[in-house]
N, C-alpha and C positions, 0 to 999 in steps of 0.2 A: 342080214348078211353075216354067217361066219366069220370070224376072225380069221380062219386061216385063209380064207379068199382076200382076205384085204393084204395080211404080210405073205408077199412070196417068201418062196423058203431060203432062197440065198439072203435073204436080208437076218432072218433068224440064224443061220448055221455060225456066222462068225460073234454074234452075240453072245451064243453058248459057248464059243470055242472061249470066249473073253474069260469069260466066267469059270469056267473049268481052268483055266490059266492060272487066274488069280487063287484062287481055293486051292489049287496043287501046289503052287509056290510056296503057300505058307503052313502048307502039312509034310510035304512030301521034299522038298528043295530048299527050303529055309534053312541054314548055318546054325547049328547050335550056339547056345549062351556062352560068350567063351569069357573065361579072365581075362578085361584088358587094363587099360592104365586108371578105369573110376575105382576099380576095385587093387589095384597092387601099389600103384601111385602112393594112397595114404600111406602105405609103411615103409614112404622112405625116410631116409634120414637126414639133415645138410651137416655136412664135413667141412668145416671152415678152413681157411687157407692163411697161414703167418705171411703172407703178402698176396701182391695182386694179380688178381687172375683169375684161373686157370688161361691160357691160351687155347692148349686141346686136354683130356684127359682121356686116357687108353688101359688097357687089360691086356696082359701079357699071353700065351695062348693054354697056358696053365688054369688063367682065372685068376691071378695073383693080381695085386693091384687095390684102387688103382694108380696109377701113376701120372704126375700130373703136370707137363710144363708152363712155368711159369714166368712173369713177364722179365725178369734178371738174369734167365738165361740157364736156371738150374731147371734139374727133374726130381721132383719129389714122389715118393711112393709111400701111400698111406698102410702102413701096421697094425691095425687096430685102436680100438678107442685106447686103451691101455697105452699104447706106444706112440701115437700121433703117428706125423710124417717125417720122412727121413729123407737126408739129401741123397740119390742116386747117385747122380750123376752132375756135371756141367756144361754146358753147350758154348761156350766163351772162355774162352784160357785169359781176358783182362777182365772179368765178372769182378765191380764191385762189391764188396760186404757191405752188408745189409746195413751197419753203423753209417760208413762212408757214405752210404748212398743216403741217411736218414740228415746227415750234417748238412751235406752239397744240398739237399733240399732245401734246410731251415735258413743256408746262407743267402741261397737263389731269392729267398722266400725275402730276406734281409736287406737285399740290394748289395750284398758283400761277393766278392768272386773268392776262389779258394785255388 
């Protein structure tokens, strides 16, 4: 007996359709290779922060930046390796200095109140 007497033909049609699917997907509808984060990732760089944090860090719509608020209530904006970061701005008109806040630490730390 033939083969083609054993499979009706509607059982073949979607088999080929399968197939033809697969094979056009990955010639014809497949996404090119694009740059994503395996290949740009490695060349970034980490920008260390003179306290802690960041909270959020943002870009201004220039591209300027970035800018980076931090947990004492300031906004610092990085200038280049050359320049480090600089204070912006403040988000607290009673923001302690960074001394102040480093002492009340060592005192908490001491059992002493200040």
């Amino acid at each position: 007996m033939p083969i083609s007497e054993k499979l009706p033909t509607w059982a073949v049609v979607p088999a080929v359709f399968a197939v033809f699917r697969v094979i056009s997907y990955q010639i014809l509808i497949a996404p090119d290779n694009l740059n994503g984060t395996n290949n740009v990732l490695s060349m970034a760089k980490t920008i260390s922060l003179p306290v802690d944090g960041p909270e959020s860090i943002e870009w201004d719509s220039q591209g300027g930046g970035p800018y980076a608020a931090v947990v004492d209530g300031r906004i610092l904006k990085w200038r280049g390796d050359g320049l480090g970061w600089a204070e912006l701005a403040y988000t607290s008109p009673h923001r302690f200095l960074r001394t102040t806040f480093i002492r009340a630490h060592q005192h908490m730390h001491s059992g002493q109140i200040i």
